[in-house]
CHARMM internal coordinates of N, CA and C (Angstrom, degrees):
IC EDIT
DIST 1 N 1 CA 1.4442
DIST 1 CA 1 C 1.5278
ANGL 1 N 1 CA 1 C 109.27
DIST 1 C 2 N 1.1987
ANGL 1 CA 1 C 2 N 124.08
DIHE 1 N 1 CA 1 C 2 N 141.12
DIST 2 N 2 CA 1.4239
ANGL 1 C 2 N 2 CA 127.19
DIHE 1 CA 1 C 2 N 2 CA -171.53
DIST 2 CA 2 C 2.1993
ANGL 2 N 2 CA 2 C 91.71
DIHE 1 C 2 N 2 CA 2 C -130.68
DIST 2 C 3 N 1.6658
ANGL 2 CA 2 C 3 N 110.16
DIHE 2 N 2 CA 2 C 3 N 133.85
DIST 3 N 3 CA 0.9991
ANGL 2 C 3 N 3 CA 120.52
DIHE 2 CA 2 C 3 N 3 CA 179.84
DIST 3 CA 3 C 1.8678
ANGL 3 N 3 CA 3 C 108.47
DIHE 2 C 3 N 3 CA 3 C -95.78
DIST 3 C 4 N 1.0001
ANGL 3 CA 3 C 4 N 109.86
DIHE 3 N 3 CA 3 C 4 N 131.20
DIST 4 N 4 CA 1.5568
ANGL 3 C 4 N 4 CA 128.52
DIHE 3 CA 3 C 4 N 4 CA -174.63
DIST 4 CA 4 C 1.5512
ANGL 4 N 4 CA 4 C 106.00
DIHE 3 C 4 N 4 CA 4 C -101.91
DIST 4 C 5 N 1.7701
ANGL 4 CA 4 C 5 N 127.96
DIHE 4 N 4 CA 4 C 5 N 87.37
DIST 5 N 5 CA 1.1579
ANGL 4 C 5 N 5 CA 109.28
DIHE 4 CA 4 C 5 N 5 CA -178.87
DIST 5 CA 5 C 1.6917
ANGL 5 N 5 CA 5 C 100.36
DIHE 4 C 5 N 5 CA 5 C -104.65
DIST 5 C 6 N 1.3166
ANGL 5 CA 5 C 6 N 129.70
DIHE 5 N 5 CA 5 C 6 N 127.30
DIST 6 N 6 CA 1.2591
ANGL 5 C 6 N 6 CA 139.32
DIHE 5 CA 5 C 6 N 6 CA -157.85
DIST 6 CA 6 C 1.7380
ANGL 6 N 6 CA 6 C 96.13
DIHE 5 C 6 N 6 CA 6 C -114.35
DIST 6 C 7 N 1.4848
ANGL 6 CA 6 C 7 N 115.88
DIHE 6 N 6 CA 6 C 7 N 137.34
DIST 7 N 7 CA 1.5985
ANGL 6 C 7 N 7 CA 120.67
DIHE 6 CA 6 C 7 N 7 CA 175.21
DIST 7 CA 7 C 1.4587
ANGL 7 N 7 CA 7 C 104.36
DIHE 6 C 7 N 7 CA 7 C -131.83
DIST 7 C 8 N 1.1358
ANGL 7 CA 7 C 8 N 83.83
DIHE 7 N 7 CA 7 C 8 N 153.16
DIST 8 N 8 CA 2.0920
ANGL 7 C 8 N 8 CA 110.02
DIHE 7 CA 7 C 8 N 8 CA 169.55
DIST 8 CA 8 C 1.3188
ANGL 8 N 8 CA 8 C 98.27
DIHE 7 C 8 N 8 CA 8 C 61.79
DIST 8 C 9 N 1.1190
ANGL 8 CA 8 C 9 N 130.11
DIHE 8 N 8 CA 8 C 9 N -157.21
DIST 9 N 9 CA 1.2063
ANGL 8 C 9 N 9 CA 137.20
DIHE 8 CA 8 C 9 N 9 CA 169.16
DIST 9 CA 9 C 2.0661
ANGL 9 N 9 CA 9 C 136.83
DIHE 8 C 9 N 9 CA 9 C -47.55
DIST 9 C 10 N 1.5020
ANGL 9 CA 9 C 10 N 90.71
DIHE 9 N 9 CA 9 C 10 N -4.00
DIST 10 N 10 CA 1.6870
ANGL 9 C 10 N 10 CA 84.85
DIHE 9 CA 9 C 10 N 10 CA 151.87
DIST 10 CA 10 C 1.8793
ANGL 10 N 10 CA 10 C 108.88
DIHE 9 C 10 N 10 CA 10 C -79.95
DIST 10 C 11 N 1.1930
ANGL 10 CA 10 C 11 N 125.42
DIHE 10 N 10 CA 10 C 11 N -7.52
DIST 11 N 11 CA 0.9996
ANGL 10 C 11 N 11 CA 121.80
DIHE 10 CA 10 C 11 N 11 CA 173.33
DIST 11 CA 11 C 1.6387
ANGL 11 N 11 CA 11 C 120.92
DIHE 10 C 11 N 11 CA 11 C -52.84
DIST 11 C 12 N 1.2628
ANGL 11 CA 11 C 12 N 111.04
DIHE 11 N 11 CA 11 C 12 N -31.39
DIST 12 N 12 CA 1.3970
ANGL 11 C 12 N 12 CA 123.48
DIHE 11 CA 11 C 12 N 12 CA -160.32
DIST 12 CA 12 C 1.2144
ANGL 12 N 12 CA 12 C 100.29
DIHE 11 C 12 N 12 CA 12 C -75.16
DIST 12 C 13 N 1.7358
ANGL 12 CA 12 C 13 N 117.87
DIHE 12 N 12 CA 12 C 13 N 115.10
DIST 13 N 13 CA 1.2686
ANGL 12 C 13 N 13 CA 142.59
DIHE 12 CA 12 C 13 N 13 CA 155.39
DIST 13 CA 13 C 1.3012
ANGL 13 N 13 CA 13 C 93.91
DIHE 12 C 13 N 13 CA 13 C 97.24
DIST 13 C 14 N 1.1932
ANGL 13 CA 13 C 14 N 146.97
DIHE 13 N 13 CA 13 C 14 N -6.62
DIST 14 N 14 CA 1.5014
ANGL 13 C 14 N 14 CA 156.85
DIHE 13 CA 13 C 14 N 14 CA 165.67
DIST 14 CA 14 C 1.8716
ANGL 14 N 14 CA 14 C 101.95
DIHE 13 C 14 N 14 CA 14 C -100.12
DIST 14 C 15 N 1.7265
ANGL 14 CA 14 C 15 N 91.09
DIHE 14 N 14 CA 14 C 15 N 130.97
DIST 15 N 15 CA 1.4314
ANGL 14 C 15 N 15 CA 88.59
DIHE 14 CA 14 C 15 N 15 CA 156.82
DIST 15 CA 15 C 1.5957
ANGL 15 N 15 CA 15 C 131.65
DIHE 14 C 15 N 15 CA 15 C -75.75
DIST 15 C 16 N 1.1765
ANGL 15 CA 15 C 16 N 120.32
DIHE 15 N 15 CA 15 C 16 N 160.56
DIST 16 N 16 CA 1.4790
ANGL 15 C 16 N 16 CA 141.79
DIHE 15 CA 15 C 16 N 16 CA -174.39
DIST 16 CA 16 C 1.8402
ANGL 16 N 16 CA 16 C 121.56
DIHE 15 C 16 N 16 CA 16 C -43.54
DIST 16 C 17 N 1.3822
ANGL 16 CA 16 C 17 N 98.31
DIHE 16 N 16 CA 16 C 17 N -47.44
DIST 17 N 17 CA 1.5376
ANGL 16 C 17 N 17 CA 130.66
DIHE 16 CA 16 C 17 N 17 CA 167.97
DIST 17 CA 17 C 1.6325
ANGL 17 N 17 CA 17 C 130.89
DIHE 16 C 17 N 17 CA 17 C -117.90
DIST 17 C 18 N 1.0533
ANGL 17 CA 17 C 18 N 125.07
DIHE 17 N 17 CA 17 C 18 N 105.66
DIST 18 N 18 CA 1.4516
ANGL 17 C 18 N 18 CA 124.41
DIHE 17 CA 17 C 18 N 18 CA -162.61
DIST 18 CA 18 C 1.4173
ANGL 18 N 18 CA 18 C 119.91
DIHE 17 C 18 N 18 CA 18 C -129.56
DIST 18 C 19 N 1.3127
ANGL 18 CA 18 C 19 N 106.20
DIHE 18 N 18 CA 18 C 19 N 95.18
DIST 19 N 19 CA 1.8169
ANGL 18 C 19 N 19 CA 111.40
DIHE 18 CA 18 C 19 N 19 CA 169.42
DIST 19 CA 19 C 1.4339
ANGL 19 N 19 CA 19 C 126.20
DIHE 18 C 19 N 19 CA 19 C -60.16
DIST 19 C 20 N 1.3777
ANGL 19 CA 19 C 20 N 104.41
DIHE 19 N 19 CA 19 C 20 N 141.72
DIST 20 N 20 CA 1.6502
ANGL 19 C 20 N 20 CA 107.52
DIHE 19 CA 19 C 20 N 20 CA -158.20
DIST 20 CA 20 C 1.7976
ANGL 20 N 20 CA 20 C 92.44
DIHE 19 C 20 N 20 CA 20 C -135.20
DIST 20 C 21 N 1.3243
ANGL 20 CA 20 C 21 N 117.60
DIHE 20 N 20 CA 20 C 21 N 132.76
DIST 21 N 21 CA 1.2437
ANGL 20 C 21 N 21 CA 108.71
DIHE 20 CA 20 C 21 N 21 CA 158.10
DIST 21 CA 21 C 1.6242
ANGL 21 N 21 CA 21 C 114.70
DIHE 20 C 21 N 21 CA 21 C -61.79
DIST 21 C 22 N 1.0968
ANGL 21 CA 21 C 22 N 121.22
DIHE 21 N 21 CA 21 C 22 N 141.70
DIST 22 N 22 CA 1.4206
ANGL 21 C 22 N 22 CA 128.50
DIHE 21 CA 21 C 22 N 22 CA -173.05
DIST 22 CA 22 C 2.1188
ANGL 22 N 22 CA 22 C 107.44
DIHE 21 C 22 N 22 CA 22 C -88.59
DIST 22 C 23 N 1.2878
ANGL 22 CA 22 C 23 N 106.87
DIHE 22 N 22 CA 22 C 23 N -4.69
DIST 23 N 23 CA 1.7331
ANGL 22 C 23 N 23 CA 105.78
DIHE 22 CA 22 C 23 N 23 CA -177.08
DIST 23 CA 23 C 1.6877
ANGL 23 N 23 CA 23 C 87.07
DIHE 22 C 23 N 23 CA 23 C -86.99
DIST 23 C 24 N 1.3311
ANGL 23 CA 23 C 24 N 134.00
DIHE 23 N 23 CA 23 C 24 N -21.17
DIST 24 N 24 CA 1.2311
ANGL 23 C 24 N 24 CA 118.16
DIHE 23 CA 23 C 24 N 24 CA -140.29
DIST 24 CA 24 C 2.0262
ANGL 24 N 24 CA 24 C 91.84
DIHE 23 C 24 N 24 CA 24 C -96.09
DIST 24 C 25 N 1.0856
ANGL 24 CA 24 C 25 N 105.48
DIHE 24 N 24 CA 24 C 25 N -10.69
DIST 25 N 25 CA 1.5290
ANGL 24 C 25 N 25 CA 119.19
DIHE 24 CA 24 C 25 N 25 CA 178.99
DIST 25 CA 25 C 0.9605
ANGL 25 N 25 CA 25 C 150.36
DIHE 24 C 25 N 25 CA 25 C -124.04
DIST 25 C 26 N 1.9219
ANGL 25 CA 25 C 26 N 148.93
DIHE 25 N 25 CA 25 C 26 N 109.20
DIST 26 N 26 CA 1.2519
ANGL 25 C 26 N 26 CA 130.65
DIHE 25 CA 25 C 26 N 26 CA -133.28
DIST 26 CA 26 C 1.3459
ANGL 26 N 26 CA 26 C 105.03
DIHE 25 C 26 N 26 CA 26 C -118.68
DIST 26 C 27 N 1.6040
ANGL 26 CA 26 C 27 N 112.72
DIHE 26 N 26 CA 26 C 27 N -16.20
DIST 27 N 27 CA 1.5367
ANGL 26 C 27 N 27 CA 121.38
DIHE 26 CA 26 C 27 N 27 CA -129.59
DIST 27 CA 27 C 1.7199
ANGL 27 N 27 CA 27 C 76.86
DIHE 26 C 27 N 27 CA 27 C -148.27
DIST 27 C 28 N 1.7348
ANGL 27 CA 27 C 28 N 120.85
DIHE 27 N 27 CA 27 C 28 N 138.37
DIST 28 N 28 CA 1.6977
ANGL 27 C 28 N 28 CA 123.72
DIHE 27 CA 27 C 28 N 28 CA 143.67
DIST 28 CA 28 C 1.0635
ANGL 28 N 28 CA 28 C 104.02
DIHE 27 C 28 N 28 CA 28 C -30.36
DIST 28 C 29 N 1.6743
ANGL 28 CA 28 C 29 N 110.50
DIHE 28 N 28 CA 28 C 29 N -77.27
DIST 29 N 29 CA 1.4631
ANGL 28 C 29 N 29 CA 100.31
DIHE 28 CA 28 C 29 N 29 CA -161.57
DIST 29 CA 29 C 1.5205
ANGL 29 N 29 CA 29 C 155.38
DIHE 28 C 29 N 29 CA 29 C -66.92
DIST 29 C 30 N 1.7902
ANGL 29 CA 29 C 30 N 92.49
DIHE 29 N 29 CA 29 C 30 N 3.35
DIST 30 N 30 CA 1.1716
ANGL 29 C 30 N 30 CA 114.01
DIHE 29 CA 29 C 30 N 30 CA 175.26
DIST 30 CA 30 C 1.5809
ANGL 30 N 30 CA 30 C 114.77
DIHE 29 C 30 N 30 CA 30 C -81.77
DIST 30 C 31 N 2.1495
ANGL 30 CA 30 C 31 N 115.77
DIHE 30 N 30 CA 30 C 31 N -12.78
DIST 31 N 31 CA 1.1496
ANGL 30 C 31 N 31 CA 84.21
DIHE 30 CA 30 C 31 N 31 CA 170.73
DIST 31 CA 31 C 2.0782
ANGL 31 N 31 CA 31 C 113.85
DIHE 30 C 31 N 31 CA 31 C -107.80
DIST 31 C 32 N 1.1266
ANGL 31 CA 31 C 32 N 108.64
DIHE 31 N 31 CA 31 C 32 N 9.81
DIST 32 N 32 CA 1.8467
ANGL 31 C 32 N 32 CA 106.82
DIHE 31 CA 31 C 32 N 32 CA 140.33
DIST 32 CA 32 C 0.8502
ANGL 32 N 32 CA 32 C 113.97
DIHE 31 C 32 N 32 CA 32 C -70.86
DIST 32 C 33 N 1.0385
ANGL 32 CA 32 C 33 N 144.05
DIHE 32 N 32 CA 32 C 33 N -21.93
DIST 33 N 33 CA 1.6137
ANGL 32 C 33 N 33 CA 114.76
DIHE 32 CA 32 C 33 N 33 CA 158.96
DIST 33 CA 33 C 1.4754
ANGL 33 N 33 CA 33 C 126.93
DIHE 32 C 33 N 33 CA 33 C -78.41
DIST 33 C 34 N 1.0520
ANGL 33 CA 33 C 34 N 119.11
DIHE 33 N 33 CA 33 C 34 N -48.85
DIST 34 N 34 CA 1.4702
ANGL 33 C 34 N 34 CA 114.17
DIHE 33 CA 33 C 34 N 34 CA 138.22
DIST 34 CA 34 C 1.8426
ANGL 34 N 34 CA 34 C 147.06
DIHE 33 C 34 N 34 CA 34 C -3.40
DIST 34 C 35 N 1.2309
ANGL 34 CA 34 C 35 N 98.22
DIHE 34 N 34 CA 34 C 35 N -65.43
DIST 35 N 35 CA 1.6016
ANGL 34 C 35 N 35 CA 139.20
DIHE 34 CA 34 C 35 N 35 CA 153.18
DIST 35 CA 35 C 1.4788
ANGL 35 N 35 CA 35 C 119.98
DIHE 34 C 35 N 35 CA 35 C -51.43
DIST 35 C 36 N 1.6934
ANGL 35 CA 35 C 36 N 95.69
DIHE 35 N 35 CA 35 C 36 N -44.89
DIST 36 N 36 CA 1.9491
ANGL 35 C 36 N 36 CA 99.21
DIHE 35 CA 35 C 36 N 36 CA 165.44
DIST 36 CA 36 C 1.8401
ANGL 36 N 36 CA 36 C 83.35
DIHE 35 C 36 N 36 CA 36 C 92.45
DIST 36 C 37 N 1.1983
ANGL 36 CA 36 C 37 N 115.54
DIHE 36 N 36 CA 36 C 37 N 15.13
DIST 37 N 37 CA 2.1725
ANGL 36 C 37 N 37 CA 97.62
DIHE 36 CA 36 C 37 N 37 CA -179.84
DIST 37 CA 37 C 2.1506
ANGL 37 N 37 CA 37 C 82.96
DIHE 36 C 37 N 37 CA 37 C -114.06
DIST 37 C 38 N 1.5247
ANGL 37 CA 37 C 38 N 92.00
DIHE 37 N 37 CA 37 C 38 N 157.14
DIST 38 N 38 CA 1.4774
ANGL 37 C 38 N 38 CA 106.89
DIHE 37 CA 37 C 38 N 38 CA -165.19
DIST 38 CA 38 C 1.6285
ANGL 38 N 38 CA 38 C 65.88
DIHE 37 C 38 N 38 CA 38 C -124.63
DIST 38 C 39 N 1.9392
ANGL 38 CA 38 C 39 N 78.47
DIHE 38 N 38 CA 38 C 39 N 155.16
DIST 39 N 39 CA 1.5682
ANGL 38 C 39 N 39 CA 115.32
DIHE 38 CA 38 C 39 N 39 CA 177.82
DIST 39 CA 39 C 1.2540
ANGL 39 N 39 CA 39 C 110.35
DIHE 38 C 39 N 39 CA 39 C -23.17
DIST 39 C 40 N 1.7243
ANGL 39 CA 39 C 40 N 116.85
DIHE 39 N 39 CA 39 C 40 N -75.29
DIST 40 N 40 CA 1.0775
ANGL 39 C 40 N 40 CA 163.43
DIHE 39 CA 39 C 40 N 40 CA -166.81
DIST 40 CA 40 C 1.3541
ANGL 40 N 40 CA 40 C 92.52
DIHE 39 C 40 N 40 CA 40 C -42.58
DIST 40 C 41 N 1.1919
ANGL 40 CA 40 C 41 N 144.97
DIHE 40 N 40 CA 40 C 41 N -30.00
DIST 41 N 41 CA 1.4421
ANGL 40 C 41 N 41 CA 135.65
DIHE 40 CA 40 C 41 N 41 CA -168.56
DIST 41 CA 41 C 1.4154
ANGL 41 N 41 CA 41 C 115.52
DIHE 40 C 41 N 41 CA 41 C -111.66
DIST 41 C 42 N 1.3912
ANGL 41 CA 41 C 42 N 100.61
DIHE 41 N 41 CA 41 C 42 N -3.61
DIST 42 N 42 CA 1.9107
ANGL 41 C 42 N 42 CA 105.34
DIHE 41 CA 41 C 42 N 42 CA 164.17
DIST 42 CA 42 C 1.8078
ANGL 42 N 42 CA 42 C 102.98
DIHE 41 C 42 N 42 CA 42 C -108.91
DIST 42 C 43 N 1.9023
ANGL 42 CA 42 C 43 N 85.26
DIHE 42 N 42 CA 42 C 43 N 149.40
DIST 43 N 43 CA 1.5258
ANGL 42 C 43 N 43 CA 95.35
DIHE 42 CA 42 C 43 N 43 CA 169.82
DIST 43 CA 43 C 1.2512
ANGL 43 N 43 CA 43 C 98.30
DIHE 42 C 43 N 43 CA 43 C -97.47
DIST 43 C 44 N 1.5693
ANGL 43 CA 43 C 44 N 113.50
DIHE 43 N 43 CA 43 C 44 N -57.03
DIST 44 N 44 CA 1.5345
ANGL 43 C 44 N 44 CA 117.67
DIHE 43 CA 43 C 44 N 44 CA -168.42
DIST 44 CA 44 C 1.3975
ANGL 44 N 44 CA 44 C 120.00
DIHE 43 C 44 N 44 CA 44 C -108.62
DIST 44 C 45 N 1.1971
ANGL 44 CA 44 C 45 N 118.87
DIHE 44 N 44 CA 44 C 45 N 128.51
DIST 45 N 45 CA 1.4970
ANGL 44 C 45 N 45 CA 106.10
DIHE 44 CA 44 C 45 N 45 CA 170.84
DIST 45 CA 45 C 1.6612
ANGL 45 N 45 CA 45 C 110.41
DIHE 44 C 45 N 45 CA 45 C -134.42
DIST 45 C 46 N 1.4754
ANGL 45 CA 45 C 46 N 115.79
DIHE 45 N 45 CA 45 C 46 N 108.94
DIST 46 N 46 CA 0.9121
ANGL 45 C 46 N 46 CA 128.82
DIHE 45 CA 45 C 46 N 46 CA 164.42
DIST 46 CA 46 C 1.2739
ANGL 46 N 46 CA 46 C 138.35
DIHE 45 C 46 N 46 CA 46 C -60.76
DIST 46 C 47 N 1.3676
ANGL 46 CA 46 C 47 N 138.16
DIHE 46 N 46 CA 46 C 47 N 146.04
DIST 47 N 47 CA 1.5832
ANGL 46 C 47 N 47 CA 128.56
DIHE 46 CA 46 C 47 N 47 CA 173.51
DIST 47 CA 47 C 1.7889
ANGL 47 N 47 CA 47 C 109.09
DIHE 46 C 47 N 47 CA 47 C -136.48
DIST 47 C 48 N 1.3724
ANGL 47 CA 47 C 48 N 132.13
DIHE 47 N 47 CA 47 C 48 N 86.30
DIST 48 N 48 CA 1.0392
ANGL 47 C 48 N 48 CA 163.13
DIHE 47 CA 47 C 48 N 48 CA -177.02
DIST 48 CA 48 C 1.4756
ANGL 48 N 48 CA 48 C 105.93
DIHE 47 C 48 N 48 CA 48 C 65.47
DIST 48 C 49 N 0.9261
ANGL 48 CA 48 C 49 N 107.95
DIHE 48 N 48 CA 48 C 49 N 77.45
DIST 49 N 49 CA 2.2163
ANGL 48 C 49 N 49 CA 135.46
DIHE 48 CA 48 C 49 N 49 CA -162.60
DIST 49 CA 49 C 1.1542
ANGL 49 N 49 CA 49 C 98.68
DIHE 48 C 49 N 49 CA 49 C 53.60
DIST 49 C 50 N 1.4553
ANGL 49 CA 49 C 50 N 148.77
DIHE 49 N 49 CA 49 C 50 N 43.88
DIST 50 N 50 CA 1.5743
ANGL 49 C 50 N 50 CA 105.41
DIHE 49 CA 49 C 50 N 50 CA -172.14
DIST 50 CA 50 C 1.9477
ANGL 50 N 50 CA 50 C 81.47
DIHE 49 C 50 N 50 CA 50 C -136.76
DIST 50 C 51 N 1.0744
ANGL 50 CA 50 C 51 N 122.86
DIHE 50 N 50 CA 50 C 51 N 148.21
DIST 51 N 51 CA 1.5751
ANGL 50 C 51 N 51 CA 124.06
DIHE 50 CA 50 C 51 N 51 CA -164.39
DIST 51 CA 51 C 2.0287
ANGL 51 N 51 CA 51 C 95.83
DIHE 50 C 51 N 51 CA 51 C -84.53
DIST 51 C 52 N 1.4466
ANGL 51 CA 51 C 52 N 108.96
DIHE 51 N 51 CA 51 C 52 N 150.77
DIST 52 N 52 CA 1.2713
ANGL 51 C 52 N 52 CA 97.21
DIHE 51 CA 51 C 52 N 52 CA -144.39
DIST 52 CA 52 C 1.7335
ANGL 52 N 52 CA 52 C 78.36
DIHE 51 C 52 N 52 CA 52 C -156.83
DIST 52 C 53 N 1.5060
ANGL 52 CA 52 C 53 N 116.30
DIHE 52 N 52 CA 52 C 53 N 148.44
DIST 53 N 53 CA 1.4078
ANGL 52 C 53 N 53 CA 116.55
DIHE 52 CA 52 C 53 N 53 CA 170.51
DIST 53 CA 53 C 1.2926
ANGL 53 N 53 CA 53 C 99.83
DIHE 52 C 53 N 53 CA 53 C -109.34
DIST 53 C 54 N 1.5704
ANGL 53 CA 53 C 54 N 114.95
DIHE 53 N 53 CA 53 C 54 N 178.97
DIST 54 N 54 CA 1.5079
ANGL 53 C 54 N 54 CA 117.54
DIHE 53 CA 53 C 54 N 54 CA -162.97
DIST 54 CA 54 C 1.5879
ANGL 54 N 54 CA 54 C 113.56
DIHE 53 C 54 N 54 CA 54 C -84.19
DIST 54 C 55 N 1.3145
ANGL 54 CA 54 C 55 N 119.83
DIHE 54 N 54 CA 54 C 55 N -7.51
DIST 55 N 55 CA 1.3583
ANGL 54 C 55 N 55 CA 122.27
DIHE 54 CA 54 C 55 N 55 CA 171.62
DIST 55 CA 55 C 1.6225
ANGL 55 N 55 CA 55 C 116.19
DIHE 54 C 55 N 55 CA 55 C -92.27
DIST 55 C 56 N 1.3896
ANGL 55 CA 55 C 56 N 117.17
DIHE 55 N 55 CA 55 C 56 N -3.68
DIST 56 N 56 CA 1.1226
ANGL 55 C 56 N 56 CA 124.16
DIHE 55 CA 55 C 56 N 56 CA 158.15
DIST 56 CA 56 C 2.0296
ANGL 56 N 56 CA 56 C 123.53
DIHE 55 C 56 N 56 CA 56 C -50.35
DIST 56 C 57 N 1.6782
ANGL 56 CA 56 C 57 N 100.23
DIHE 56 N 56 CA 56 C 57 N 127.64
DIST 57 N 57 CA 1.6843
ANGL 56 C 57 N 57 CA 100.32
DIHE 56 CA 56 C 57 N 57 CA -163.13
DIST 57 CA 57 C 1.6458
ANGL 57 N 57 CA 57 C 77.82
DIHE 56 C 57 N 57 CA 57 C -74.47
DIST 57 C 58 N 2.0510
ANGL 57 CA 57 C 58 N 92.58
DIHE 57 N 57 CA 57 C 58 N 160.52
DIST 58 N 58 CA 1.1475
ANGL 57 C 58 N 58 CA 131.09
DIHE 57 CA 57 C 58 N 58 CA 149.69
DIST 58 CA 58 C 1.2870
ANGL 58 N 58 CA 58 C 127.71
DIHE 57 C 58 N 58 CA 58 C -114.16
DIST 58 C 59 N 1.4643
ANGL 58 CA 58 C 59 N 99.65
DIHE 58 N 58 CA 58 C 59 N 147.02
DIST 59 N 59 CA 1.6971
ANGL 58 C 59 N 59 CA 100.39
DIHE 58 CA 58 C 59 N 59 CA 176.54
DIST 59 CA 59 C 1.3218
ANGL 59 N 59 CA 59 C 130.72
DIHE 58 C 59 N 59 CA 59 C -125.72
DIST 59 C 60 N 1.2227
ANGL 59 CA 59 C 60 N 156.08
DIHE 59 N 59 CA 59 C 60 N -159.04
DIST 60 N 60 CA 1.4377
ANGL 59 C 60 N 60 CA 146.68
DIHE 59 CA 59 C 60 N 60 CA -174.91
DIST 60 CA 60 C 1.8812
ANGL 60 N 60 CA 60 C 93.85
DIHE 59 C 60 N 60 CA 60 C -82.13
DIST 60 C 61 N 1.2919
ANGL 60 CA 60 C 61 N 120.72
DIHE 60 N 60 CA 60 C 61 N 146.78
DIST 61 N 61 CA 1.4457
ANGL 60 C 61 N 61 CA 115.69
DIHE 60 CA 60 C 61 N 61 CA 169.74
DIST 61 CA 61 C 1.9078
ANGL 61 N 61 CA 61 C 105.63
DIHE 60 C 61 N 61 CA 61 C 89.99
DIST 61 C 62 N 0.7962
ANGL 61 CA 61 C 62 N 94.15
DIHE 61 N 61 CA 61 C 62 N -19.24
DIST 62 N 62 CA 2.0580
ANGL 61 C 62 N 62 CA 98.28
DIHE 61 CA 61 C 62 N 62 CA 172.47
DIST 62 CA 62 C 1.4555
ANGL 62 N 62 CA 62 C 94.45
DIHE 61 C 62 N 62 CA 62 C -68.38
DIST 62 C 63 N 1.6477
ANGL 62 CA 62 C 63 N 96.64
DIHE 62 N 62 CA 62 C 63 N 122.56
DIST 63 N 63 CA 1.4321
ANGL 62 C 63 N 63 CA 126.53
DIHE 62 CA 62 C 63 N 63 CA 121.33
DIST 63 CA 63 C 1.3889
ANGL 63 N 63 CA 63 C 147.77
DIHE 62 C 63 N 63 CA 63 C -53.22
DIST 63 C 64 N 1.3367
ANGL 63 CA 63 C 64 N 123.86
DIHE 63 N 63 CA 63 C 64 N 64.66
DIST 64 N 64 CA 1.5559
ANGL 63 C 64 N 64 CA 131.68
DIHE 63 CA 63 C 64 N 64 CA -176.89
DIST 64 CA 64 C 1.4623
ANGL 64 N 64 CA 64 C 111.43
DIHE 63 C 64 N 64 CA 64 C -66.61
DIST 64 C 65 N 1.9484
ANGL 64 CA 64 C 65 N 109.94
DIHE 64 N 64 CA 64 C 65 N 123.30
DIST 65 N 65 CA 1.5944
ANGL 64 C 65 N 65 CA 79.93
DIHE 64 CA 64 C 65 N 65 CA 170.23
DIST 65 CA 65 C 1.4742
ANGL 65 N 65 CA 65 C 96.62
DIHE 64 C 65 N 65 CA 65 C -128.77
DIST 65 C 66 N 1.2692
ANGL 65 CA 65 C 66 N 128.27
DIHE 65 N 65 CA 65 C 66 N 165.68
DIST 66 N 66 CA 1.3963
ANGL 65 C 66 N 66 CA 111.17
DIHE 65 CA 65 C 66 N 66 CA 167.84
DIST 66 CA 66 C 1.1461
ANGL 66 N 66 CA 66 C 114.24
DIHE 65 C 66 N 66 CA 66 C -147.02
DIST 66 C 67 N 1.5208
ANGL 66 CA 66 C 67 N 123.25
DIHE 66 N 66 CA 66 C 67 N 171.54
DIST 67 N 67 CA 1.3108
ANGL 66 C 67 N 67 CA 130.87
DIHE 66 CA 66 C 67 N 67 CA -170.17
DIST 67 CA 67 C 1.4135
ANGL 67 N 67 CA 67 C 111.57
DIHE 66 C 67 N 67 CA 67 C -175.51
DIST 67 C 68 N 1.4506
ANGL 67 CA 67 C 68 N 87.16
DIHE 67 N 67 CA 67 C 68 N 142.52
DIST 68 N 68 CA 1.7115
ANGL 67 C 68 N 68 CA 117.51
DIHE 67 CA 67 C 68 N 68 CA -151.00
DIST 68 CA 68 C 2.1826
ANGL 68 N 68 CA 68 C 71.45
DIHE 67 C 68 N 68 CA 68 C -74.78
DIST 68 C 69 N 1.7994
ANGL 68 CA 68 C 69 N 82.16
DIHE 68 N 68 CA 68 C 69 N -179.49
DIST 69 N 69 CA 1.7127
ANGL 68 C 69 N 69 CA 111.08
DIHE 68 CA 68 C 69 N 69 CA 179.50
DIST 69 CA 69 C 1.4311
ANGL 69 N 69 CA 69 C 85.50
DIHE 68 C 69 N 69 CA 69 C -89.05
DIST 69 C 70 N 1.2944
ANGL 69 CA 69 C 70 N 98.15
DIHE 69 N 69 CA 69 C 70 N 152.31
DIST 70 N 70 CA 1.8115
ANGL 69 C 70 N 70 CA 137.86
DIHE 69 CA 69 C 70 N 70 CA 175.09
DIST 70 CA 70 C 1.5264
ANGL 70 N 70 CA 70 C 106.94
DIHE 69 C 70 N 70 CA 70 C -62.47
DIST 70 C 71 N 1.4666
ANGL 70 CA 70 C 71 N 148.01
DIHE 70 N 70 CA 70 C 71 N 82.48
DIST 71 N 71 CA 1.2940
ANGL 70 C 71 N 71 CA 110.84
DIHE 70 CA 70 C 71 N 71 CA 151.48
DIST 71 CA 71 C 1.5252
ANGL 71 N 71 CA 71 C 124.78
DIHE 70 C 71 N 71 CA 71 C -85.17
DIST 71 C 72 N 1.4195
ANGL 71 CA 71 C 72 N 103.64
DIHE 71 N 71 CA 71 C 72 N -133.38
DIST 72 N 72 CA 1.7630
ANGL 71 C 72 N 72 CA 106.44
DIHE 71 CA 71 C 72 N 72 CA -158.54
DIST 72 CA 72 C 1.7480
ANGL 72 N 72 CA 72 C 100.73
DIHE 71 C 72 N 72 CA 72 C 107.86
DIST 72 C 73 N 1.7204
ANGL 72 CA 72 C 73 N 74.04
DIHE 72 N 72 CA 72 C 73 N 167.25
DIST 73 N 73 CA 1.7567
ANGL 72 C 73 N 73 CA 103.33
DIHE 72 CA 72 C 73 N 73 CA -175.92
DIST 73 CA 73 C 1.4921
ANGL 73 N 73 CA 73 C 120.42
DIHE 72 C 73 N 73 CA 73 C -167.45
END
COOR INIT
IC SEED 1 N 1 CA 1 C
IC BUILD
């Protein structure tokens, strides 16, 4: 099982915390796509605290967290 913790506005219409079977995924970026969020809409994406790009492997027991870019003015 791999945990999906989603912030700020990837939240919207997605819940907060999201369980993923872990066979169904090899790659980060295979589970935004999944999720339906494109690159372009994360700043950070973590994989059990440690900063991580989307071709980075996953394994059963990963912590994914992610988060969109900062606006404001």
């Amino acid at each position: 099982m791999i945990e999906v913790r989603l912030f700020a506005s990837l939240r919207t219409g997605r819940d907060k915390i999201i369980k993923l079977d872990s066979n169904s995924f090899s790659v980060a970026g295979e589970v935004l796509k999944h999720l339906s969020i494109e690159a372009e809409e994360v700043a950070i994406y973590l994989i059990n605290g440690r900063h991580s790009d989307l071709d980075a492997p996953i394994k059963d027991g990963d912590i994914i967290a992610i988060f969109p870019p900062v606006g404001g003015g």
